[in-house]
VEXRO-711874 format. One record per residue (C-alpha): x, z, y; residue number from 0. Coordinates in nm, 4 decimals. Each point is the difference from the previous one (the first is absolute). Layout:
X_Z_Y_NUM
...
! end
This chain:
3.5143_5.4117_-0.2609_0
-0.1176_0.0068_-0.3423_1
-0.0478_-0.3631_-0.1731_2
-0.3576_-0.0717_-0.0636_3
-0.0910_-0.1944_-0.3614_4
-0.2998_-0.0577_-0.2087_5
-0.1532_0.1843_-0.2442_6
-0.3399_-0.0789_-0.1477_7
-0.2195_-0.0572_0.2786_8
0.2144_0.2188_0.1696_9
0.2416_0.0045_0.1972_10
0.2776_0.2613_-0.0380_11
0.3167_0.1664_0.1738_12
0.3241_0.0524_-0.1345_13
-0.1067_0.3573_-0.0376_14
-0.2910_-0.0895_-0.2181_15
-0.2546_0.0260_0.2584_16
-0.3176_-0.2272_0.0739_17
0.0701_-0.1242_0.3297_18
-0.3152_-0.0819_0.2350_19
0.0755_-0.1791_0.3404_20
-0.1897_-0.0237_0.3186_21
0.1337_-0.2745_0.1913_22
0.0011_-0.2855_0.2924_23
0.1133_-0.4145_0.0483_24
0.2329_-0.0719_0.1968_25
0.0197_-0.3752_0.0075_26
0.1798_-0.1989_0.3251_27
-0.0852_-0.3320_-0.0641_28
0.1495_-0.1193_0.3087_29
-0.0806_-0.1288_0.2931_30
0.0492_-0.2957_0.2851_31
0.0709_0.1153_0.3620_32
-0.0584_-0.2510_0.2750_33
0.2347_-0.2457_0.0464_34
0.1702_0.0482_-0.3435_35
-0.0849_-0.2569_-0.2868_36
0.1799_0.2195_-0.2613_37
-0.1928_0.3138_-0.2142_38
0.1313_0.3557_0.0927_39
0.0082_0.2636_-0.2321_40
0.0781_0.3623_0.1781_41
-0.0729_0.2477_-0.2943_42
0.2847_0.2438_0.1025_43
-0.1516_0.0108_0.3363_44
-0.4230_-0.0117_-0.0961_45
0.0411_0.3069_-0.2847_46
0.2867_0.2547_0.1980_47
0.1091_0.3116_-0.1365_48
-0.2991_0.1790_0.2031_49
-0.2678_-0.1799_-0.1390_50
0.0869_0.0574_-0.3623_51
0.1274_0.3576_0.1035_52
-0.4261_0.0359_0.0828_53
-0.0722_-0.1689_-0.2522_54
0.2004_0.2581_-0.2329_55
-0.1564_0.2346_0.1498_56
-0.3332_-0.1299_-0.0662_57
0.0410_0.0319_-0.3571_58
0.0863_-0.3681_-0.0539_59
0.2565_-0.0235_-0.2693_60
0.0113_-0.3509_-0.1168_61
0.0143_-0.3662_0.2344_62
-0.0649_-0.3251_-0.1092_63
0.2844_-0.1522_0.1941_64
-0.0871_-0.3503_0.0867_65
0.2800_-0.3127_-0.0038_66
-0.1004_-0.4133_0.0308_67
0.1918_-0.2653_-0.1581_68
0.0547_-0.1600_0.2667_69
0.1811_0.2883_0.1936_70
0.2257_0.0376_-0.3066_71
0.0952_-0.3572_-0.0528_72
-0.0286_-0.2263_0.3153_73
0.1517_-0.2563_-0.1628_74
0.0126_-0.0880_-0.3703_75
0.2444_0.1774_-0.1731_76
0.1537_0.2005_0.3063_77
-0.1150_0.3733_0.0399_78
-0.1031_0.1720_0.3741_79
0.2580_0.3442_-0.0581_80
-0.1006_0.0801_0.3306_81
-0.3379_0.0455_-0.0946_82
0.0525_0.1945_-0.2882_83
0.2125_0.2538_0.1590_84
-0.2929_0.0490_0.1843_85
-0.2155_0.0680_-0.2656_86
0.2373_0.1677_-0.1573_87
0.0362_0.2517_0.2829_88
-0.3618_0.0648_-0.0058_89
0.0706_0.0635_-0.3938_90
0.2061_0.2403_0.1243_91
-0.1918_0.1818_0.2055_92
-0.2639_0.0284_-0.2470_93
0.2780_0.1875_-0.2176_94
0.0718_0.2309_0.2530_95
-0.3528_0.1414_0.0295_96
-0.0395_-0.0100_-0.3646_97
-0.2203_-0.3362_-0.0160_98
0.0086_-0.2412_-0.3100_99
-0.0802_-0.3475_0.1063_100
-0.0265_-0.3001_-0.2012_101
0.0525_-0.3896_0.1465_102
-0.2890_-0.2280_0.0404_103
0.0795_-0.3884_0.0329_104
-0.2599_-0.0166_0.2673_105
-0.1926_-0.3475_0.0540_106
-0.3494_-0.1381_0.1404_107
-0.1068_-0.3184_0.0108_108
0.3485_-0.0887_-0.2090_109
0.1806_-0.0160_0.3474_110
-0.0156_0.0459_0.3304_111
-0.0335_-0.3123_0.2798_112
0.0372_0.0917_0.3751_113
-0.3553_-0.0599_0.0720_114
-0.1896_0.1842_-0.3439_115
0.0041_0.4075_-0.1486_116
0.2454_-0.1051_-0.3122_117
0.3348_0.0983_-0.0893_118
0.1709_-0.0100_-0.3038_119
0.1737_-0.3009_-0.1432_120
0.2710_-0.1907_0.2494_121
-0.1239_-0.3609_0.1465_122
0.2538_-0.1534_-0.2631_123
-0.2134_0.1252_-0.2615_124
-0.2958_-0.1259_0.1050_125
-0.0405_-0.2789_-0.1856_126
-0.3483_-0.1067_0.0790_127
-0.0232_-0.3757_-0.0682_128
0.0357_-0.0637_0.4471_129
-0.3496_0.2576_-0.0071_130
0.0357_0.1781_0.3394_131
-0.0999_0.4008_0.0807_132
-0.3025_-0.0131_0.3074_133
-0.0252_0.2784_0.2089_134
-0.2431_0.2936_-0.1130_135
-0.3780_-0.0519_0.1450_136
-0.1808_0.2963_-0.2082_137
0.2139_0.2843_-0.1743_138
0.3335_-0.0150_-0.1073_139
-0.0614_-0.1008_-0.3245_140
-0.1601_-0.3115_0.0286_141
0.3118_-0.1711_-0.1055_142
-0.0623_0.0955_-0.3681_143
-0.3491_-0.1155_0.0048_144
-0.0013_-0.3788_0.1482_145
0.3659_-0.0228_0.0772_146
0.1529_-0.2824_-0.1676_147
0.3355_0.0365_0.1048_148
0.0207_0.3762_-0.1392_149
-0.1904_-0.1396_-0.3064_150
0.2684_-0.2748_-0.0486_151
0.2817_0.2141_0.0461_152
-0.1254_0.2687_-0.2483_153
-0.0640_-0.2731_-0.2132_154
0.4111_-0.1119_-0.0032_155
0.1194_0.3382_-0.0362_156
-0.2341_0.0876_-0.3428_157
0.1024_-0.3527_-0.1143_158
0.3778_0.1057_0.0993_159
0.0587_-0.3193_0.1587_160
0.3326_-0.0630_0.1207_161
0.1949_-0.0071_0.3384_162
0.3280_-0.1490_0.0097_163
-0.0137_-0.0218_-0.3846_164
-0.0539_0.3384_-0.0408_165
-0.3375_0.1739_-0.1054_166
-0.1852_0.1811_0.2411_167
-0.0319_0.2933_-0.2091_168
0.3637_0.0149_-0.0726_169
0.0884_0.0507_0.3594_170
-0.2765_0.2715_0.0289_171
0.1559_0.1736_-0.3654_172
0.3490_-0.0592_0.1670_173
-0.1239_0.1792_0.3312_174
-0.1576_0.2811_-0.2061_175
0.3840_0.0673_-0.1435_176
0.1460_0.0138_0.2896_177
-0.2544_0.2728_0.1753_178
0.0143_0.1726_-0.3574_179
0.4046_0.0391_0.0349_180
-0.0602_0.1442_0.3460_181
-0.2214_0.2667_-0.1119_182
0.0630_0.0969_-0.3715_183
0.1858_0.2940_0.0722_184
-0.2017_0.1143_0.2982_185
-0.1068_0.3915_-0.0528_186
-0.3479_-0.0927_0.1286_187
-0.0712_-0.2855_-0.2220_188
-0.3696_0.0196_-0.1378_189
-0.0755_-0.3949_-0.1240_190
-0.0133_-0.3376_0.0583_191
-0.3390_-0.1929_0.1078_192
0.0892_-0.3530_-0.0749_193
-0.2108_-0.1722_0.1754_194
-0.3401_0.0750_0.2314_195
-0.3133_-0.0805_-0.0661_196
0.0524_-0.3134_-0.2067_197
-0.2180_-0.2995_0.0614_198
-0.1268_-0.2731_-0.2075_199
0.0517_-0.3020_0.1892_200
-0.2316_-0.2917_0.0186_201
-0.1790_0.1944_-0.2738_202
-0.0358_0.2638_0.2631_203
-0.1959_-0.2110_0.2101_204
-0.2413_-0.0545_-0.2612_205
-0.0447_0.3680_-0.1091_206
-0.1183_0.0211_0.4024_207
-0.2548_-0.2391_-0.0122_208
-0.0915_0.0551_-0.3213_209
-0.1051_0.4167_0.1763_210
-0.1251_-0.1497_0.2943_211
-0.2099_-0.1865_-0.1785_212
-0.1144_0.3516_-0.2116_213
-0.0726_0.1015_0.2889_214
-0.2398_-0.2523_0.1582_215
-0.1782_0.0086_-0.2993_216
-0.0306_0.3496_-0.0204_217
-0.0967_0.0561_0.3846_218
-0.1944_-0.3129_0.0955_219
-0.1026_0.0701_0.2999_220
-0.2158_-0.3528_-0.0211_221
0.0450_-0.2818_-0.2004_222
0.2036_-0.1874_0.3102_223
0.2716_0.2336_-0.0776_224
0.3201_-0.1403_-0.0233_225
0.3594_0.1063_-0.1181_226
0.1519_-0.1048_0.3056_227
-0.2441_0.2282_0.2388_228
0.0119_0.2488_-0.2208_229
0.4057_0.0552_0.0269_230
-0.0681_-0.0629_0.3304_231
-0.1784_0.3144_0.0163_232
0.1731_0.1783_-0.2402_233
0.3429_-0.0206_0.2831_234
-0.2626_0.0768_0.2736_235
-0.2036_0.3094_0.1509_236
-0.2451_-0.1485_-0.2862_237
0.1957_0.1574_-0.2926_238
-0.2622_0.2941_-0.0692_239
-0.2646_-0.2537_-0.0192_240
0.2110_-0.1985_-0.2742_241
0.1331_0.2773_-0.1994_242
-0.2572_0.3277_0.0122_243
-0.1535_-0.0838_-0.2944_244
0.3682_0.0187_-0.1726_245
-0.0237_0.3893_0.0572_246
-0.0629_0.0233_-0.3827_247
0.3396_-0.0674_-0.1835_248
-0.1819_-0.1801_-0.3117_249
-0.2026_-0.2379_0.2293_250
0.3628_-0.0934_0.1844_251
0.1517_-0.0368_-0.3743_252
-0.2658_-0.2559_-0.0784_253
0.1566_-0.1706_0.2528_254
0.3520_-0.0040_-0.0575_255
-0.0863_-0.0006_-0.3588_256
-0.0090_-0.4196_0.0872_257
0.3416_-0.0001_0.0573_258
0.1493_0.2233_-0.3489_259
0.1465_-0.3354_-0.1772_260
0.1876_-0.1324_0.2517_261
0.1782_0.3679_0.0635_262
0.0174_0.0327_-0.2976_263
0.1654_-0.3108_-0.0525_264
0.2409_0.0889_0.3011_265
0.0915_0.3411_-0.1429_266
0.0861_-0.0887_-0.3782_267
0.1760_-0.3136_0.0724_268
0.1917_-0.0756_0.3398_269
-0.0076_0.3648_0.1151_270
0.1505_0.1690_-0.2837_271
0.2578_-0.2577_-0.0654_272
0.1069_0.0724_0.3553_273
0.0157_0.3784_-0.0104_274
0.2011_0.0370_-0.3296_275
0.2046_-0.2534_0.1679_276
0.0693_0.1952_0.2852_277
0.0644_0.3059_-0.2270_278
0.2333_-0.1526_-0.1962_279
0.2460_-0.0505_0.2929_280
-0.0530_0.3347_0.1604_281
0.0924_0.1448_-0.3616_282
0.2837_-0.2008_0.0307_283
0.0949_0.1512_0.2326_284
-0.0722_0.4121_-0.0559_285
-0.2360_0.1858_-0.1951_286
-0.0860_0.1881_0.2700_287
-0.3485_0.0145_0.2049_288
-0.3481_-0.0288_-0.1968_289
-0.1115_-0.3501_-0.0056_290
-0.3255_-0.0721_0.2281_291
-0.2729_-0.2214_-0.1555_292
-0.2876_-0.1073_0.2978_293
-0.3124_-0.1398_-0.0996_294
-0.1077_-0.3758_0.2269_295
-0.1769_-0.0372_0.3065_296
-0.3024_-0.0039_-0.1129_297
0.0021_0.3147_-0.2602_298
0.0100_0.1600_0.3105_299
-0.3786_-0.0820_-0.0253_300
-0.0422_0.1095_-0.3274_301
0.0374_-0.2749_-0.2001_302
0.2077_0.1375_-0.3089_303
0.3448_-0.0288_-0.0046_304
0.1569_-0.1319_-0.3655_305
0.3710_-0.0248_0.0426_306
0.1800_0.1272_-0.3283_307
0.2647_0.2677_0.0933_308
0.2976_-0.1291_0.1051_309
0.2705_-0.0924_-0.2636_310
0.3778_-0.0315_0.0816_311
0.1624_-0.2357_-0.2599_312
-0.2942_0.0191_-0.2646_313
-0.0340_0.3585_0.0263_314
-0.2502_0.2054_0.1552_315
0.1648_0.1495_0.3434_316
0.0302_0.4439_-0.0469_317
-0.0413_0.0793_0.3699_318
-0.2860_-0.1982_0.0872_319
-0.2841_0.1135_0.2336_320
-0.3271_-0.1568_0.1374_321
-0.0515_-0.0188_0.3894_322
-0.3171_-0.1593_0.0516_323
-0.1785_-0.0515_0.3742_324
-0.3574_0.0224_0.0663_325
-0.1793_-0.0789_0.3334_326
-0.4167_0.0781_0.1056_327
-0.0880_-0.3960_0.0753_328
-0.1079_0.1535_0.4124_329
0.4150_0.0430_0.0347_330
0.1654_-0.1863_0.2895_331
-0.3158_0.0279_0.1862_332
-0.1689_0.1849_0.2311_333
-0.2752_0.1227_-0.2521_334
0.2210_0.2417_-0.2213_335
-0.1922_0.2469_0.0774_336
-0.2499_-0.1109_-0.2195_337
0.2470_-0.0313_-0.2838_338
-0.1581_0.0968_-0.3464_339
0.1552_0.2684_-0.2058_340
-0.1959_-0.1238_-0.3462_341
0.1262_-0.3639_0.0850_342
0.3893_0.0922_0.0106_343
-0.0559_0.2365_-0.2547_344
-0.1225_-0.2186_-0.2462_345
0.3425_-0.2076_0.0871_346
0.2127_0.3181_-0.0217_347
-0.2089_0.0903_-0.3639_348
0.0829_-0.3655_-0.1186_349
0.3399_0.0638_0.0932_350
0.0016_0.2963_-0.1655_351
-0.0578_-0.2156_-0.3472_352
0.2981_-0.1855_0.0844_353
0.1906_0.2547_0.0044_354
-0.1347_0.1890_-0.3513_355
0.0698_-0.4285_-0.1145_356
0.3213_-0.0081_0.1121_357
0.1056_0.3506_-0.0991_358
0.1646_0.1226_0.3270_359
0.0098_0.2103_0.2723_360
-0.1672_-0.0833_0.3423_361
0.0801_0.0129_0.3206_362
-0.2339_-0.1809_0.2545_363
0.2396_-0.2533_0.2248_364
-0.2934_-0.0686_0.2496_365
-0.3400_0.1347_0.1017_366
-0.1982_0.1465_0.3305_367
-0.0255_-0.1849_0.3188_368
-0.0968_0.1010_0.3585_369
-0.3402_-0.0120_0.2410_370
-0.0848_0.2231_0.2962_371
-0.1440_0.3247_-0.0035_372
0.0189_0.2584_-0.2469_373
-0.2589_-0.1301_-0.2380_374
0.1282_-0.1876_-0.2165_375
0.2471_0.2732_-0.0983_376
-0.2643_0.0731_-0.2853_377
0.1194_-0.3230_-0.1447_378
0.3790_0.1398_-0.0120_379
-0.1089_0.3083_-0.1507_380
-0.2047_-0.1648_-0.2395_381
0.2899_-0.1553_-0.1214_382
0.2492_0.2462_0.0093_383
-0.1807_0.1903_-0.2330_384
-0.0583_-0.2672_-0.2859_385
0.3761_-0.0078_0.0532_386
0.0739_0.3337_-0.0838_387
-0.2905_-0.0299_-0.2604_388
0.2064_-0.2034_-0.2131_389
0.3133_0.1705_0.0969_390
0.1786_-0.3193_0.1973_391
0.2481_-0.0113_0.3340_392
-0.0608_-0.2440_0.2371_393
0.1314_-0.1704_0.3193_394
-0.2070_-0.0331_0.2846_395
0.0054_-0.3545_0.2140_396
0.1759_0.0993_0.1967_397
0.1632_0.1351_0.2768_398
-0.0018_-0.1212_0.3281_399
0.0528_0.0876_0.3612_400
-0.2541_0.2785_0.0984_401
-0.1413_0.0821_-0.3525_402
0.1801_0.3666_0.0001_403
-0.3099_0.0520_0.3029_404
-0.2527_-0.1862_-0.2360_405
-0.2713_0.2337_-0.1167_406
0.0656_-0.1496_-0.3538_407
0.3023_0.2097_-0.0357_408
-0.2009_0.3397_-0.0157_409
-0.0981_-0.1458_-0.3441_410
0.3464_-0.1640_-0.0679_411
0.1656_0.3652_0.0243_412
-0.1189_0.2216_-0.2688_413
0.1040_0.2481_-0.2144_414
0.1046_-0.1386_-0.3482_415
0.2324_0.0275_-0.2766_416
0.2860_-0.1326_0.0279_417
0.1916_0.0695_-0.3671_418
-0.1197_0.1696_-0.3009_419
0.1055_0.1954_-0.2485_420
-0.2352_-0.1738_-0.2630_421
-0.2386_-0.2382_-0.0819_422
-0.2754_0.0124_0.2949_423
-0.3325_0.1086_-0.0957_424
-0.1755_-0.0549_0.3538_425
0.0659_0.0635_0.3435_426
-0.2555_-0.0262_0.3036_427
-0.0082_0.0902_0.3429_428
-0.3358_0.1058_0.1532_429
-0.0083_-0.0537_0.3883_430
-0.3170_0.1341_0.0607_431
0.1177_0.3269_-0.1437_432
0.3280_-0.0771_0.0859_433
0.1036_0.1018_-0.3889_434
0.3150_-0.1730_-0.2394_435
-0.0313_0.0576_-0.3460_436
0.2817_-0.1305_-0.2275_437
-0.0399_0.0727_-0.3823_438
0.2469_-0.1365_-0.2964_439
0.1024_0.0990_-0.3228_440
0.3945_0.0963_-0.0429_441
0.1753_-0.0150_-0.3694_442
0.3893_0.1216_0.0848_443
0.1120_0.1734_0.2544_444
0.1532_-0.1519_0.3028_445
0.3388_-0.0131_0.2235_446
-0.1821_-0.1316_0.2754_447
-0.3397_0.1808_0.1800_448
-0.2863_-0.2315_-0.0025_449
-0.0509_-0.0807_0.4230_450
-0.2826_-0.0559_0.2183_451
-0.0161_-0.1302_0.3379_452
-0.1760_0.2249_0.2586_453
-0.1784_-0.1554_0.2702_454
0.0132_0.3267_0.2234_455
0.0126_0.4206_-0.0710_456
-0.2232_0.0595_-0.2852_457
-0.2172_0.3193_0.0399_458
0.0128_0.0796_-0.3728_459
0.1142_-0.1146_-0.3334_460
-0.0513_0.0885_-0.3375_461
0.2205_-0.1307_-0.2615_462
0.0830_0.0591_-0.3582_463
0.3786_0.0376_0.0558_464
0.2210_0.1581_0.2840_465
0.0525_-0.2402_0.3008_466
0.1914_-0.0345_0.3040_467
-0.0765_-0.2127_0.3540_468
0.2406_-0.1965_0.1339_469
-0.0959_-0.1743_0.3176_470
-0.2369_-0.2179_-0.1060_471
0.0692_0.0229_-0.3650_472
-0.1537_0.2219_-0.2476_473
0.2279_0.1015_-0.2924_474
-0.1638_0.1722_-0.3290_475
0.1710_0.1137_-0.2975_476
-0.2404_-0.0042_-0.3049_477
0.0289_0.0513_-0.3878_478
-0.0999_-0.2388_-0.2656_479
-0.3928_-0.0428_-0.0428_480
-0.2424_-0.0513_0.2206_481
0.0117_0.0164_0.3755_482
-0.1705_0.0151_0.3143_483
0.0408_0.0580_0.3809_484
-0.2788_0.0125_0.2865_485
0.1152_0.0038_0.3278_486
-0.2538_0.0952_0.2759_487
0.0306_-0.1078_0.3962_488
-0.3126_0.1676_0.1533_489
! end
């Protein structure tokens, strides 16, 4: 497999060619079967060879290959190689069918108690002042918002407390170089997310109330409203009541405009001392894998993200890339359906200036989410195409049992390119028409064809160089200039 690197807000193959990737989670975050008080982790066993065979198949060429903290080190300072022969025999299979992946240090909620929806950090991390986890009532999340025990323990690991004498953060750093050394050389190595979806703490609390609040104000359904009915509602059949007048992305940024100081706050100081932290001792350890910088929580929302890029020893990091999330506010519940395509795509667009900030490629870690029926498939579209729009990969959350028979994957399969011989002008695939249009602009001539994935037997093409199909991959050889391609299904 060809090593993937940055270039510009590109990134690039060892063959010169801008690499685009289509791609899926897959994130075990463990589990508790009865009569067992200890975590199981069966990655090997959840993501076989058959399901990332399909997935291959599918045109997915990239996973974001979930680990926790607490699976690798159990106990301070001792490492689970157990578990990461599993993962790494997932890594493997991923090789075989020609899949990049890059590892995620999963968490939610910080950790993950028996009786709540975390994982992450191991209970002798947890450092939460005696604080204890309470078993979920609304949506998974809830933790984050009221949750004093995940606020406390976020609060010790940003202030690097120490455990046994030793700072928090140096046993996550010294975890990091260990998983690093297991995977430096692997063929199939795309990146490193450091962390996922870092949250503020006991500032994190406030930035909730402080929306909530937004949003009473803005709704007020009578002047007895209260914050405590209205997130009442808001985890309730009552969400579209709360939230339809949030359709508009500027009236939602109003809102979350309450909370830009203390995210900001979060991003410039704590967060970015953490991440170039963490780089450091993965550079340590190899120069391998593009470094992963996620934006908090609560940019998820749209609240701009402001971390500096990363710097390894006082110097700005080469392979560095941006893998932001972004969520409609009706996910985890019932009501996808009526999620709102300006709303995330405001978030995506303010993304979007994080990115031209930072000076990086994207590729989007998170996004999408699940209802029944087929209408809310708009939604997915919607998004795919401000994706390809700005010329980013992504990785859908995420794969579970059943989802290769979920309508969403007539969306999530798709013809598109793959690698290029050149810098990509646009690309677009019509479904209506059932039409992929690809064009870019060439300036040497290439070793290596520029590929597209097929989605099925193409009824006709028409290309600006000779090409060549095989199985599902389209291969075209094509001069320097400019380029093009249309390939027709109907």
């Amino acid at each position: 497999m060809k090593k993937i690197s940055v270039s510009g807000l590109r990134f690039v193959d060892s063959a010169g060619r801008e690499r685009i990737f289509n791609g899926i989670n897959l994130c075990d975050k463990g589990c508790y079967e009865e009569g067992n008080d200890e975590r199981l982790y069966k990655p090997d066993e959840y993501f076989s060879e058959e399901v990332i065979k399909t997935l291959a198949e599918g045109g997915f060429n990239i996973v974001r290959l979930g680990l926790t903290w607490d699976a690798v080190e159990p106990e301070p300072g001792k490492y689970n190689e157990e578990y990461l022969a599993k993962i790494h025999t997932v890594a493997d299979r991923l090789a075989k069918y020609g899949m990049y992946f890059y590892l995620d240090m999963h968490q939610d909620l910080y950790s993950g108690a028996k009786e709540c929806a975390g994982d992450g950090a191991p209970d002798w991390a947890c450092l939460t002042d005696g604080a204890k986890q309470h078993p979920t009532r609304f949506v998974w999340a809830e933790g984050y918002f009221w949750g004093k025990a995940v606020h406390r323990a976020f609060d010790s690991f940003w202030q690097n407390r120490e455990y046994n004498g030793i700072p928090l953060q140096t046993y996550f750093c010294n975890m990091w170089k260990h998983v690093a050394e297991e995977f430096m050389d692997h063929p199939a190595l795309f990146g490193f997310d450091m962390l996922n979806e870092p949250f503020p703490g006991t500032d994190g609390g406030k930035v909730f109330r402080k929306l909530i609040g937004g949003i009473a104000k803005t709704v007020l359904f009578d002047k007895r409203c209260k914050i405590t009915f209205l997130a009442k509602q808001l985890f309730s059949g009552n969400v579209i009541r709360c939230l339809e007048p949030f359709t508009d992305y500027s009236l939602l940024r109003r809102v979350t405009s309450n909370a830009d100081k203390l995210i900001y706050k979060f991003d410039t100081g704590y967060y970015s001392e953490f991440v170039n932290r963490t780089a450091s001792a993965i550079r340590e350890v190899t120069g391998n894998g593009i470094i992963m910088m996620e934006n908090s929580y609560y940019s998820n929302l749209g609240i701009p993200y402001s971390t500096p890029a990363v710097t390894v020893n006082g110097k700005r990091e080469e392979q560095l890339c941006f893998a932001p999330h972004a969520y409609d506010l009706m996910v985890d519940t019932p009501e996808y359906k009526y999620a709102s395509n300006t709303r995330v795509g405001g978030i995506f667009d303010e993304h979007r200036r994080s990115q031209e900030r930072i000076g990086v490629p994207l590729l989007v870690g998170e996004w999408g989410g699940q209802s029944e029926g087929t209408e809310w498939l708009d939604h997915i579209e919607y998004l795919l195409d401000k994706f390809d729009s700005y010329h980013w990969g992504q990785t859908y959350w995420c794969y579970y049992d059943g989802l290769l028979e979920n309508p969403i994957m007539r969306d999530l399969v798709r013809t598109s390119p793959v690698a290029v011989t050149g810098d990509i002008e646009s690309y677009s695939f019509d479904r209506e028409n059932e039409i992929f249009t690809l064009a870019y602009n060439q300036d040497r001539e290439f070793d290596e064809p520029t590929e597209i994935y097929l989605h099925k037997e193409p009824k006709n093409i028409t290309a600006s160089g000779e090409y060549e199909i095989d199985g599902r991959t389209l291969k075209l050889k094509t001069a320097p200039g400019r380029n093009e391609i249309r390939i027709e299904y109907k």
